[in-house]
C-alpha positions as CSV (number, residue, x, y, z in Angstrom):
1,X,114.0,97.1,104.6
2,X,114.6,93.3,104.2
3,X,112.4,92.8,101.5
4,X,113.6,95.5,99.7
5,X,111.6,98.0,100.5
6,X,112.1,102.3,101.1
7,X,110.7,104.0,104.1
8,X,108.0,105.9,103.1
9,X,108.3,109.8,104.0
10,X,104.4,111.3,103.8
11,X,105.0,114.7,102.2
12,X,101.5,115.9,102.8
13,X,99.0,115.6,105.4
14,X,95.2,115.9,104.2
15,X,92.8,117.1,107.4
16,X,89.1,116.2,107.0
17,X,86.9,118.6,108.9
18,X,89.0,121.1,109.2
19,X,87.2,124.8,110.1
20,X,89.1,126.4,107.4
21,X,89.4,124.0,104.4
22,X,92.1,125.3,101.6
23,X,91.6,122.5,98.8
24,X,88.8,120.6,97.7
25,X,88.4,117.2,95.8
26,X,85.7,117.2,93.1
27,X,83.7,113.7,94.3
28,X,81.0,113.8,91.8
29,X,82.5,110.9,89.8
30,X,82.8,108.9,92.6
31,X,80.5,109.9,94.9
32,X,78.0,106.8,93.8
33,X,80.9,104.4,94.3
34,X,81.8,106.4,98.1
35,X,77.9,105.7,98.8
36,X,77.9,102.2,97.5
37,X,81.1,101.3,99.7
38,X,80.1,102.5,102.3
39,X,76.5,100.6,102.0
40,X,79.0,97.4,102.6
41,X,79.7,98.6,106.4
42,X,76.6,96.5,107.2
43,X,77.4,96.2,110.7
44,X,77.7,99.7,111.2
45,X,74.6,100.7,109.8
46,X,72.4,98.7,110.1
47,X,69.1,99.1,107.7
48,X,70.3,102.7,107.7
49,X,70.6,104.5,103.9
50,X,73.3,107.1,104.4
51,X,72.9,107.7,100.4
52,X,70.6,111.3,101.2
53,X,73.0,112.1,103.9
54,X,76.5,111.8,101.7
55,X,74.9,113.6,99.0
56,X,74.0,116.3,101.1
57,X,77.1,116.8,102.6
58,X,79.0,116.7,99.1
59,X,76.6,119.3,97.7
60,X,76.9,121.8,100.3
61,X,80.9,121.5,100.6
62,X,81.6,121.6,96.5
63,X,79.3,125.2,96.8
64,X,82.3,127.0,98.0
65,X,84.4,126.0,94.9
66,X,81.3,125.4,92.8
67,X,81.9,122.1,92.5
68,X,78.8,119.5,92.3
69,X,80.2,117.6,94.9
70,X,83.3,117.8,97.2
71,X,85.4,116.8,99.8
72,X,86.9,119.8,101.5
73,X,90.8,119.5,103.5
74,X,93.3,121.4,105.1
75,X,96.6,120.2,103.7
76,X,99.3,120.5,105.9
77,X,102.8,120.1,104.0
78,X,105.5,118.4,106.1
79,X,108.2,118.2,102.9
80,X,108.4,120.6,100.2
81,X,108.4,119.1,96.7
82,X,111.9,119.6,94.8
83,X,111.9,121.3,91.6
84,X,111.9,119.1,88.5
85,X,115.4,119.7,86.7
């Protein structure tokens, strides 16, 4: 607040993993940058290729929606957006 700045109040709360998803995120346009990035976590993986895994798992979640790839959530709103006047 001394530099000027608003507290931030999170309006919605995005669950990965959840057992009953209700939105999904189209990835497929990222999903080469999501694989490169996370090919920087050297230390984490070591000489392991996650890039067959990632895939993978982004096919088989955008099925549901048919989506080429996907991220699924379960979004969880805490404030309800105002209508635009």
């Amino acid at each position: 607040m001394d530099e000027g700045y608003e507290p931030h109040n999170v309006k919605k709360l995005y669950l990965h993993g959840a057992e009953k998803p209700d939105v999904w995120v189209d990835t497929s346009g990222t999903l080469d940058l999501k694989i490169a990035a996370l090919k920087k976590h050297a230390s984490q993986l070591g000489n392991w290729d996650p890039t067959d895994m990632m895939r993978e798992w982004a096919t088989d979640t955008g099925k549901e929606p048919s989506l080429a790839a996907a991220e699924a959530f379960k979004v969880m709103t805490l404030v309800e957006d105002k209508p635009e006047s």
